[in-house]
Backbone atoms as SQL, in Angstrom:
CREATE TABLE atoms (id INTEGER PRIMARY KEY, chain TEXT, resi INTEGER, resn TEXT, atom TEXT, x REAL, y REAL, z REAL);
INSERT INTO atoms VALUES
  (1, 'A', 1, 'UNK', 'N', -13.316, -44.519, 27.522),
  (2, 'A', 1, 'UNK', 'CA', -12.704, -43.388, 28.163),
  (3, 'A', 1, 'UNK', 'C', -11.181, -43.537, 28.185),
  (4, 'A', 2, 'UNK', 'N', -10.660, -44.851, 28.493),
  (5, 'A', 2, 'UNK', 'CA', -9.080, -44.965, 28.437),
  (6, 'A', 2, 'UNK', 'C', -8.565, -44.695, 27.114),
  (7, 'A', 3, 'UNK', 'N', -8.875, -45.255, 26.160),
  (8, 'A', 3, 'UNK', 'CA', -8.403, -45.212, 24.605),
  (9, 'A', 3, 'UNK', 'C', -8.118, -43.584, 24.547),
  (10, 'A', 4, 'UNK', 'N', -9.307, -42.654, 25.073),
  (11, 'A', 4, 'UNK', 'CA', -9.140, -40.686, 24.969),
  (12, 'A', 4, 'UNK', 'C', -7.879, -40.158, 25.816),
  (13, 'A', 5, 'UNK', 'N', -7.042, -41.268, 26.800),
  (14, 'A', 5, 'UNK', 'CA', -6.128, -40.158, 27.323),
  (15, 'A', 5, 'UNK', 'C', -4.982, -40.154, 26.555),
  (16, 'A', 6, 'UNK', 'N', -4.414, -38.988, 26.944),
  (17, 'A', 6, 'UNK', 'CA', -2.844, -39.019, 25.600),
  (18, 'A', 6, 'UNK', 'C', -1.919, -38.155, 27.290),
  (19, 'A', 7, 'UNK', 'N', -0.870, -38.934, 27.393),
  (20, 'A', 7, 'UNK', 'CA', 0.771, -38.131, 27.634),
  (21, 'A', 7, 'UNK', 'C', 1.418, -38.830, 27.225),
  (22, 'A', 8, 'UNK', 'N', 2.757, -38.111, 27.148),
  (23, 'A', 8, 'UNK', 'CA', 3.805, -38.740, 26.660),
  (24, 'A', 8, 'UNK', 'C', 4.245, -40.214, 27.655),
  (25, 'A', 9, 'UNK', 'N', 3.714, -40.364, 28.562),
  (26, 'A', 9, 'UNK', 'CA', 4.473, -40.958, 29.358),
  (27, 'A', 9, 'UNK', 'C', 3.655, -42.177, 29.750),
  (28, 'A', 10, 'UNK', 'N', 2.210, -42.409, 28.773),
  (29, 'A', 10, 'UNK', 'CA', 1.288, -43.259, 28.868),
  (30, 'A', 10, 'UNK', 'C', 1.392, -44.281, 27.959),
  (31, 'A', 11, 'UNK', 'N', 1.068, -45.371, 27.243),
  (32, 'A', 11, 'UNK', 'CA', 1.033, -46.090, 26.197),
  (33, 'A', 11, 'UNK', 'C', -0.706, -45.998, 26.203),
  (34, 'A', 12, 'UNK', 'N', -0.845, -45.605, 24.752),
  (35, 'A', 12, 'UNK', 'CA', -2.207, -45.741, 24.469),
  (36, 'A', 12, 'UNK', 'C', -2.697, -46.780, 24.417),
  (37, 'A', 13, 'UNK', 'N', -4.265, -46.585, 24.572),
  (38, 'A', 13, 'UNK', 'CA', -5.334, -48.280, 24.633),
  (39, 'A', 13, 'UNK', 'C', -5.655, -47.857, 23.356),
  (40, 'A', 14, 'UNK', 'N', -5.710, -48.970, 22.262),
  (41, 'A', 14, 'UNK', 'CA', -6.232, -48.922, 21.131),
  (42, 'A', 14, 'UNK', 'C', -7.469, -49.323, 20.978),
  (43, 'A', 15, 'UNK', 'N', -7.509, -50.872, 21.771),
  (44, 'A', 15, 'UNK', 'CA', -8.882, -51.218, 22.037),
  (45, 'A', 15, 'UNK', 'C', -8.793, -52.587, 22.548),
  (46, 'A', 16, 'UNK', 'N', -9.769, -53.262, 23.354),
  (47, 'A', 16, 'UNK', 'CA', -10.312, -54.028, 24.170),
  (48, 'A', 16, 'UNK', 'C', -10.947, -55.197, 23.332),
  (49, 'A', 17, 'UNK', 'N', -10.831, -56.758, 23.544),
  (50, 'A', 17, 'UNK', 'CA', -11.241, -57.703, 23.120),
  (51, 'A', 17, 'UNK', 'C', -11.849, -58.854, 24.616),
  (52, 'A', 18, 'UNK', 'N', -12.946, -59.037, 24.365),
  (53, 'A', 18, 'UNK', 'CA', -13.505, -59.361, 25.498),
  (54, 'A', 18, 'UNK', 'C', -14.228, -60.551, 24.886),
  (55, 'A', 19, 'UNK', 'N', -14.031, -61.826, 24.745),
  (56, 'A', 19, 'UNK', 'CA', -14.621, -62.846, 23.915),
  (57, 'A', 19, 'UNK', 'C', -14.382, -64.032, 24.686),
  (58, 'A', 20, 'UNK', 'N', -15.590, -64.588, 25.521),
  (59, 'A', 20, 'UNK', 'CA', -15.882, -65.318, 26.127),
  (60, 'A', 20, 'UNK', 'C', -14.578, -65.012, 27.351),
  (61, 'A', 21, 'UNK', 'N', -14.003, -66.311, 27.669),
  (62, 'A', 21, 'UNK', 'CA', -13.088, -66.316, 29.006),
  (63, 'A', 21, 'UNK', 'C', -11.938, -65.760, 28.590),
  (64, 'A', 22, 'UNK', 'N', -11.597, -65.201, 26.974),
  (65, 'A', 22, 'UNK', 'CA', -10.610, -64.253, 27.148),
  (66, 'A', 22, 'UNK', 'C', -10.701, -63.281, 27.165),
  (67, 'A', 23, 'UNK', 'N', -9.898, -62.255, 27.328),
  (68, 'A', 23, 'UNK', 'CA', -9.717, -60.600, 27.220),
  (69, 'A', 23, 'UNK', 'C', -8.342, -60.174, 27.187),
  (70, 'A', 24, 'UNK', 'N', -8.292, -59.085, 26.368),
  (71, 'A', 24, 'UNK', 'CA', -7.091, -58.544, 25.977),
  (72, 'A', 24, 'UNK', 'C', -7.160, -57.425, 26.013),
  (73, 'A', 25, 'UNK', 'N', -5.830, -55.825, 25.970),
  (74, 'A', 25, 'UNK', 'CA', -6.056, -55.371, 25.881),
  (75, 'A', 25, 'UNK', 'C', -4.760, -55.110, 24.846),
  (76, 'A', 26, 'UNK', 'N', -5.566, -54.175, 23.615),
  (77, 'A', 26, 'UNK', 'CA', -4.323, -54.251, 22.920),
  (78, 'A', 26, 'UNK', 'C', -3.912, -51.655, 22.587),
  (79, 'A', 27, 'UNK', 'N', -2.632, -51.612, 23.266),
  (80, 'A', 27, 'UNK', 'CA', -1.662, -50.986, 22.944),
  (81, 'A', 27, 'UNK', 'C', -0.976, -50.841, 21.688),
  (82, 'A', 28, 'UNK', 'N', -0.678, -49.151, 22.034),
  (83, 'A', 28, 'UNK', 'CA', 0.095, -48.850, 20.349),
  (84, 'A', 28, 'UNK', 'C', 1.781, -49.852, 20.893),
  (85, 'A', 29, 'UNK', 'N', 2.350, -50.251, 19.899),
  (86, 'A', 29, 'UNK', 'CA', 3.452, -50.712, 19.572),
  (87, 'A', 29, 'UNK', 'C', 4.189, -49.997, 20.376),
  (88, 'A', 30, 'UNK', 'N', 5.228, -50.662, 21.314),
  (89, 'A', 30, 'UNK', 'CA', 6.657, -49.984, 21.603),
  (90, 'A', 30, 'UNK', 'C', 7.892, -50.687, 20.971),
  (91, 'A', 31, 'UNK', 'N', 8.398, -49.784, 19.666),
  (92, 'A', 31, 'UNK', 'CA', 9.821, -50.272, 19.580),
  (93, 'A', 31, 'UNK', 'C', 10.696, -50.808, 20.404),
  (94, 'A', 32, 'UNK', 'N', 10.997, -50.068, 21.539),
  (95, 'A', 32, 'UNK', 'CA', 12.479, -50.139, 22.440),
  (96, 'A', 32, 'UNK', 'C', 11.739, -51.377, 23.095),
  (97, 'A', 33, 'UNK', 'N', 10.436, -52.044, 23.385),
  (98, 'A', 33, 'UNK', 'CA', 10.072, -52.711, 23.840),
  (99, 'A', 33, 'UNK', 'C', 9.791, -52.367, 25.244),
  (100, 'A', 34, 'UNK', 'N', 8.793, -53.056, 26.564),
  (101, 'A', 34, 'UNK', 'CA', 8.344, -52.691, 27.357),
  (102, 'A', 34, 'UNK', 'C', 9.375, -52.192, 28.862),
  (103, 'A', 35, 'UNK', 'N', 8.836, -51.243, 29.389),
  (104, 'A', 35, 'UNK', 'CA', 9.680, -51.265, 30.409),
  (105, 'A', 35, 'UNK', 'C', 10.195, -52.421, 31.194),
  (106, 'A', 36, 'UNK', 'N', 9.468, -52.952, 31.199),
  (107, 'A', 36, 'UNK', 'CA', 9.677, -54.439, 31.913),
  (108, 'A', 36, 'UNK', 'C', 10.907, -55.103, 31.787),
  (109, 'A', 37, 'UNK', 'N', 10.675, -55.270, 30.279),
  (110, 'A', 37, 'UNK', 'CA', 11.552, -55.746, 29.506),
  (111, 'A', 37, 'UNK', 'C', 13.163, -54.933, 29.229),
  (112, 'A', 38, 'UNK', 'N', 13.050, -53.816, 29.193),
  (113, 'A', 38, 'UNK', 'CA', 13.999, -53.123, 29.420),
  (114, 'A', 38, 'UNK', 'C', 15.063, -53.016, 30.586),
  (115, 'A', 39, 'UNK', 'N', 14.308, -52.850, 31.612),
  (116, 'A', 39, 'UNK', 'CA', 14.268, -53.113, 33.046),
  (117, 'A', 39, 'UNK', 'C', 14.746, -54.984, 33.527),
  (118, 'A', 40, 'UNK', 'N', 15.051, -55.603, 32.370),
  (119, 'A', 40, 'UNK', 'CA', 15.634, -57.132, 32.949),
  (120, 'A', 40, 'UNK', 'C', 16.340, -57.326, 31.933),
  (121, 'A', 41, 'UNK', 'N', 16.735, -56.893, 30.719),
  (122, 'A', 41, 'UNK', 'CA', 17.605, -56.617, 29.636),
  (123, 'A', 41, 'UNK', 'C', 19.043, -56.905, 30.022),
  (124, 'A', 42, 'UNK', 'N', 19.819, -58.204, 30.321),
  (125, 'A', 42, 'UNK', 'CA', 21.220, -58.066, 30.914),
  (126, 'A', 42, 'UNK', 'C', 22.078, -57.882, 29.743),
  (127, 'A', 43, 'UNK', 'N', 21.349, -58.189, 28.464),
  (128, 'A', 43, 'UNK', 'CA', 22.243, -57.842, 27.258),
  (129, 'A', 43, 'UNK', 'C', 22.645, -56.334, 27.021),
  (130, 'A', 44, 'UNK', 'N', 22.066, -55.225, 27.623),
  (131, 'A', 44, 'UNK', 'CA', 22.602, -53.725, 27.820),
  (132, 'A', 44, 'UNK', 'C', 21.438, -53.267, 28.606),
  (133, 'A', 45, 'UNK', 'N', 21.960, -53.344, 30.065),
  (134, 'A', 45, 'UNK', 'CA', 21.790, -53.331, 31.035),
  (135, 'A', 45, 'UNK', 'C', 21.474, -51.447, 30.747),
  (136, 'A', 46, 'UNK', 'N', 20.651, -51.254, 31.802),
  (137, 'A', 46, 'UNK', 'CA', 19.962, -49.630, 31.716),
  (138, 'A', 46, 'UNK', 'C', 21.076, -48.870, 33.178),
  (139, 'A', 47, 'UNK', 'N', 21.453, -48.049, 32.706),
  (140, 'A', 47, 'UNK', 'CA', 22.736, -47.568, 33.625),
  (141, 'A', 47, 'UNK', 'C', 21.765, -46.705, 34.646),
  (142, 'A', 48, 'UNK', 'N', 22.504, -46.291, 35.976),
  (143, 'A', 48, 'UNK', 'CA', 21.227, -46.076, 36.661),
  (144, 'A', 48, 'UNK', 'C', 20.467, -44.240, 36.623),
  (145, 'A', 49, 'UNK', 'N', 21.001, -43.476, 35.713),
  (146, 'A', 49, 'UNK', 'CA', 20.518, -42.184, 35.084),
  (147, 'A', 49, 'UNK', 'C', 19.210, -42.968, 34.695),
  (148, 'A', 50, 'UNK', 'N', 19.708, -43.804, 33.499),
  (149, 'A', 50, 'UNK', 'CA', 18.309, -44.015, 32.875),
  (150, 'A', 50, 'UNK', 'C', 17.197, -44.844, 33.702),
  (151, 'A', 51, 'UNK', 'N', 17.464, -45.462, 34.637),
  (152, 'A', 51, 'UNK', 'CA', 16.483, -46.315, 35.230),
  (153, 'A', 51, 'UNK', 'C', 15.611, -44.869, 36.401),
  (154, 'A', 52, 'UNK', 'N', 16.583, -44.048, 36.835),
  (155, 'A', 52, 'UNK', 'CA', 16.026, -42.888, 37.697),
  (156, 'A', 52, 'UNK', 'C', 14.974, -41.846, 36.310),
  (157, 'A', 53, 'UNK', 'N', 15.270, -41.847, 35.363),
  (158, 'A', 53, 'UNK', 'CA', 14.460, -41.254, 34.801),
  (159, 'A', 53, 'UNK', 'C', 13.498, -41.889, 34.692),
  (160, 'A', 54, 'UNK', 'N', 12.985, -43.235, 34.566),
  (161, 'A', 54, 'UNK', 'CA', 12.315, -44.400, 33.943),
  (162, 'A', 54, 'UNK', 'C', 11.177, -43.805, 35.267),
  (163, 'A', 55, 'UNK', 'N', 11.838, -44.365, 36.266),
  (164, 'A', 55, 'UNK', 'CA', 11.173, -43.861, 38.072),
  (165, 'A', 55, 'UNK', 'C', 10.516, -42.129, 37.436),
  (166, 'A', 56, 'UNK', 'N', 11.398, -41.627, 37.254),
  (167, 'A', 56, 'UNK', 'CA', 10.593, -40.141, 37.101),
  (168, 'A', 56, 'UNK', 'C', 9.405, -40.294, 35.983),
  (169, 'A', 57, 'UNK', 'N', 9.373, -40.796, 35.182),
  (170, 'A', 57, 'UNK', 'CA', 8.549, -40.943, 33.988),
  (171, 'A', 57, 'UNK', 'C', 7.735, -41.573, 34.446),
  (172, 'A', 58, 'UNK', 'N', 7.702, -42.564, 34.658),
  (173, 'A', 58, 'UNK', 'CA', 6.643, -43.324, 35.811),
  (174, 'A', 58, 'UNK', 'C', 5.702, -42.486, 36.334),
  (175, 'A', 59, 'UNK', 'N', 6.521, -41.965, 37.650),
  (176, 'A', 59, 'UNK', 'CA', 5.714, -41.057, 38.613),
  (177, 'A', 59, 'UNK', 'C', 4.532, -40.103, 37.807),
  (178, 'A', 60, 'UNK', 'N', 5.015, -39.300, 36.512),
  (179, 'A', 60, 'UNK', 'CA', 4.324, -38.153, 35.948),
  (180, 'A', 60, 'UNK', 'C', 3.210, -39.050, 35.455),
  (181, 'A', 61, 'UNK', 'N', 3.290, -40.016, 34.559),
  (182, 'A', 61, 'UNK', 'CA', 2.160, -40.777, 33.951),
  (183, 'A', 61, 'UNK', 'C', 1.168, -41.245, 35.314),
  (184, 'A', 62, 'UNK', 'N', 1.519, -41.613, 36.246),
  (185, 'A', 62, 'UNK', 'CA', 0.851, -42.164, 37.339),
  (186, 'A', 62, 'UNK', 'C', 0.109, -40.567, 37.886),
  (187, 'A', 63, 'UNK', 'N', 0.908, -39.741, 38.048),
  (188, 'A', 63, 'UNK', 'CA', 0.513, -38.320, 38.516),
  (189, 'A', 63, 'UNK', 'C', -0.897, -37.500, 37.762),
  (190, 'A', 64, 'UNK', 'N', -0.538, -38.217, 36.604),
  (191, 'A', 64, 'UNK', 'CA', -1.298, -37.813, 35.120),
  (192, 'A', 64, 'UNK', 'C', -3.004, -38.207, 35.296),
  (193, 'A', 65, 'UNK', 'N', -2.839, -39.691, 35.343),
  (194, 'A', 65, 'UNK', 'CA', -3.573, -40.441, 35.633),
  (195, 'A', 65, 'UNK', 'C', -4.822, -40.148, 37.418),
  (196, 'A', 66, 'UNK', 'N', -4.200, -39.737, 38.385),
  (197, 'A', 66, 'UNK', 'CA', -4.406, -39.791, 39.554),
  (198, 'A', 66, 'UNK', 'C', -5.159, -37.886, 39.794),
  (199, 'A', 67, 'UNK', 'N', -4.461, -36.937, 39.305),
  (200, 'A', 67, 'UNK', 'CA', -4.830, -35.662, 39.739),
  (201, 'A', 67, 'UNK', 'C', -5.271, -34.887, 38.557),
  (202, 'A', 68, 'UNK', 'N', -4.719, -35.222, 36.897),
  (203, 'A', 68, 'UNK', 'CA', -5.351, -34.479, 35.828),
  (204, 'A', 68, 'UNK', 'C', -6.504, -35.247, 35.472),
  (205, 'A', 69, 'UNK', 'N', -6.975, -36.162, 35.683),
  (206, 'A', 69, 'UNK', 'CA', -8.008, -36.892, 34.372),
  (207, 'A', 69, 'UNK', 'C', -9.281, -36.808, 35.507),
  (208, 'A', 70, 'UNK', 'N', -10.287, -36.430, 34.700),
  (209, 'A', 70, 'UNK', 'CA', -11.566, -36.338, 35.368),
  (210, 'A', 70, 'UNK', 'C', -12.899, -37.181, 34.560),
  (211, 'A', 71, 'UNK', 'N', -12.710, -38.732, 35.751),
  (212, 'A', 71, 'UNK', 'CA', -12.677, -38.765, 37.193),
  (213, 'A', 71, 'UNK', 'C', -11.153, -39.155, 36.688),
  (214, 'A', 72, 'UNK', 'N', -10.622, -39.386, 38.341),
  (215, 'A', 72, 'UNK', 'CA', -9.519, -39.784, 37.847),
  (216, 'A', 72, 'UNK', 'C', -9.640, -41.209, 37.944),
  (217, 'A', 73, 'UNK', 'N', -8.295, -41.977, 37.401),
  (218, 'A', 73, 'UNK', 'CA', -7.837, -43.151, 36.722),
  (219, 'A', 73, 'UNK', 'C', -7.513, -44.536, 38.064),
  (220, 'A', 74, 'UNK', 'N', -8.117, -45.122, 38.598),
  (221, 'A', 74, 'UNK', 'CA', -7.744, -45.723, 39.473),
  (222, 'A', 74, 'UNK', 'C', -7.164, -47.714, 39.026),
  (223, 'A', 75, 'UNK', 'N', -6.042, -47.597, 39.332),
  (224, 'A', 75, 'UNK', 'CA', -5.929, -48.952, 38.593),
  (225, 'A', 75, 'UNK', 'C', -5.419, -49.890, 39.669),
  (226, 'A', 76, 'UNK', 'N', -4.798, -51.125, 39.944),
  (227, 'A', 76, 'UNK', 'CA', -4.531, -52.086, 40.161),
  (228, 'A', 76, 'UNK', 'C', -3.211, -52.698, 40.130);
């Protein structure tokens, strides 16, 4: 069911590896690399427009997840 949702503001599940005591989950590719990573980047630091959009982009994917998808998406 996760692999079927699409927004812009989601990273897709490609697919799931579950083999003995490991598990993975593997995502389409992000160029710019992960928010995370973006977000601790002191080599060009995210000015704070872009980090408030990052927060707004956030919110919609989480919004996405929580009130459009049926059932909805409860995560952790």
């Amino acid at each position: 069911m996760l692999a079927r949702l699409q927004h812009p503001n989601l990273v897709r599940l490609l697919g799931v590896c579950d083999e003995g005591e490991h598990r993975m989950c593997v995502t389409e590719y992000m160029h710019r690399g992960s928010l995370r990573t973006r977000l601790d980047d002191t080599t060009m630091p995210l000015s704070w427009h872009e980090r408030l959009q990052a927060a707004l982009d956030t919110a919609r994917g989480l919004s996405y997840l929580h009130e459009h998808c049926m059932p909805p998406v409860v995560h952790r």
